[in-house]
C-alpha positions in Angstrom: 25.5 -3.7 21.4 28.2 -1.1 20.1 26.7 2.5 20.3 27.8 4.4 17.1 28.7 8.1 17.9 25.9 10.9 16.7 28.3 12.3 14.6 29.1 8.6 12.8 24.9 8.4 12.5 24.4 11.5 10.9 27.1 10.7 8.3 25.6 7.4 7.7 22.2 8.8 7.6 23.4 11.6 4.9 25.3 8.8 3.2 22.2 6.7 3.2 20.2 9.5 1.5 22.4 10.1 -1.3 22.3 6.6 -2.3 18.7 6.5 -1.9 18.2 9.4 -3.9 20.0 8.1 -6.5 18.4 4.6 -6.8 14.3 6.0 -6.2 12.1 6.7 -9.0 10.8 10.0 -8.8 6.9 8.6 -8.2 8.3 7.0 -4.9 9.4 10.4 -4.0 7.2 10.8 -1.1 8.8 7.7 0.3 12.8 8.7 0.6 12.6 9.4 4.3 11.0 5.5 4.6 13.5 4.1 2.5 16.2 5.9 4.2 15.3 4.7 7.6 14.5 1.2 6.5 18.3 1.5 5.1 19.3 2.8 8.7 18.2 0.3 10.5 19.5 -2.4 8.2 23.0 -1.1 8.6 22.6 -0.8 12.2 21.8 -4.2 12.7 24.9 -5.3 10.7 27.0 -3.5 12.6 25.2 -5.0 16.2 25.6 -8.2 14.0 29.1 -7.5 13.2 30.8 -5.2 15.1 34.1 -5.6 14.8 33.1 -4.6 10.4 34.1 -1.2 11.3 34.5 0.5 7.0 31.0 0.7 5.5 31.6 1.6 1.6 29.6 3.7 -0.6 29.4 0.5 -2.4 27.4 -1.8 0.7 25.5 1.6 1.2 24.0 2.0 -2.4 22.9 -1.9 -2.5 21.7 -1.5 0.7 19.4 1.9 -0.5 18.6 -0.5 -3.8 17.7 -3.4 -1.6 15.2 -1.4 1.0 13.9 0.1 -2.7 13.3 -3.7 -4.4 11.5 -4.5 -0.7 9.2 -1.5 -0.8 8.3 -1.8 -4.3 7.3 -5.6 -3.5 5.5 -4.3 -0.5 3.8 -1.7 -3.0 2.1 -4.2 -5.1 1.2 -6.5 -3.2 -0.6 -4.7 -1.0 -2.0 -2.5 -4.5 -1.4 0.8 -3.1 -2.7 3.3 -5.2 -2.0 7.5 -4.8 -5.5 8.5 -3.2 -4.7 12.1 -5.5 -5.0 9.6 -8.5 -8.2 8.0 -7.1 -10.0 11.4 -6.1 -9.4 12.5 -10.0 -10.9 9.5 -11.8 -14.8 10.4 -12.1 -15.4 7.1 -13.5 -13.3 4.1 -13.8 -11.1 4.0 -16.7 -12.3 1.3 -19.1 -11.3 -0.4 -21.9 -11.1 0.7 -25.6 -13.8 -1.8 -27.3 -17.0 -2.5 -27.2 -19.1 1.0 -26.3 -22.0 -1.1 -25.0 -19.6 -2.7 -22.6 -18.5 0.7 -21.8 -21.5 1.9 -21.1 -22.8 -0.9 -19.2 -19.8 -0.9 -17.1 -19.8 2.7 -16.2 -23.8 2.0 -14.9 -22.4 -1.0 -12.6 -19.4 0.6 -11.3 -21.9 3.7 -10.4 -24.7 1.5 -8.9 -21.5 -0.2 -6.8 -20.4 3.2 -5.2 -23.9 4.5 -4.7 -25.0 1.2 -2.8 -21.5 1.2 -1.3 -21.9 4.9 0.5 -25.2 3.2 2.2 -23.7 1.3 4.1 -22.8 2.1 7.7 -18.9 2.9 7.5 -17.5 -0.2 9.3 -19.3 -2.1 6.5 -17.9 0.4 3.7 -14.5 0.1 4.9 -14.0 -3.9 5.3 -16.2 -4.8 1.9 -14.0 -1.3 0.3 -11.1 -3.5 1.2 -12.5 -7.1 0.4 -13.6 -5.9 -3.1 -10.2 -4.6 -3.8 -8.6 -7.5 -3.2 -7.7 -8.2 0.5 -8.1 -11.3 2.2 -10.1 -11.6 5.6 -7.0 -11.2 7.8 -5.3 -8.4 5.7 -7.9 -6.5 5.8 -8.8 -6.9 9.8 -4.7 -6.4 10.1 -5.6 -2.8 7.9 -8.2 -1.8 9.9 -6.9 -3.0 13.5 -9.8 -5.3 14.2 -10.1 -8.9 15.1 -10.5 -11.5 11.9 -14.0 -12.6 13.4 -15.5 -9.1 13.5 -13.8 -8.1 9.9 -15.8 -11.6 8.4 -19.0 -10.9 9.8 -19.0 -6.6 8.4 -17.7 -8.1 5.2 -20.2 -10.9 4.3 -22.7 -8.9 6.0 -21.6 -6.1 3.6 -21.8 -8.1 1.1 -24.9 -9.1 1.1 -26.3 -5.8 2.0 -24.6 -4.9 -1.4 -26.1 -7.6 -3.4 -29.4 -6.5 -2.0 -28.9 -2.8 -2.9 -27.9 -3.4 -6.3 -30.8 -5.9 -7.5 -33.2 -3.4 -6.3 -31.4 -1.1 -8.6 -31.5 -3.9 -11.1 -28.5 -5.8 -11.3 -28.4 -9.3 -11.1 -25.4 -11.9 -10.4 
């Protein structure tokens, strides 16, 4: 593997970060050092790939930055990552114009949900937390660092804990 001198790095590295800078949106700010690294090690593996490719232009460098961007955006949504500042300052779930009685009625289930849901003992919280918002079984045992077996039985167990919560608070399926 050809060692790139530290000097060469740190250019590529401030290079890197420029283009970076220029291709993030400013809500993936808190992301840059990520995507900058990500972008790192993509170069560096061209150049173990390729080492005789010895000019890397600002051009390769910016669709490099735009590529590691595209990635982590993909990443983003489909893993449904959400800022936890903008969770912590929704009181209630935002709903949809319409119906009031809907609203309203929506607002009272979503209320019962997180009451019944801080219950339960915290391995259960955390794996149906995660079911409920959409993870699978094994990307939610990956999440937590658990085994798939263990993560299935806290989250049907959960579950049903859940269901049992809310129709004593009367809500029915």
């Amino acid at each position: 593997m050809v060692s790139l001198p530290s000097e060469v790095l740190e250019q590529l590295r401030e290079d890197l970060a420029r283009a970076v800078a220029r291709v993030c949106p400013p809500h993936m700010a808190d992301r840059r050092d990520d995507l900058v690294q990500t972008a790192m090690m993509r170069v560096m593996e061209l150049q173990r790939r390729e080492p005789d490719r010895s000019r890397l232009t600002s051009a390769y460098l910016y669709r490099v930055a735009y590529t590691a961007l595209v990635d982590e955006l993909r990443n983003v949504s489909r893993r449904r990552e959400v800022q936890l500042e903008v969770v912590e300052s929704l009181s209630e779930p935002p709903v949809a114009s319409g119906d009031p009685e809907k609203a309203a009625g929506g607002s009272q289930i979503a209320q019962a949900v997180r009451d019944c849901l801080r219950k339960l003992v915290q391995d259960r919280r955390l794996a149906v937390t995660l079911y409920l918002q959409g993870h699978s079984v094994p990307e939610s045992a990956r999440l937590l660092g658990w085994d798939d077996k263990r993560t299935e039985n806290l989250i049907y167990r959960g579950l049903a804990a859940l269901r049992l919560c809310l129709s004593a608070k009367g809500f029915e399926p």
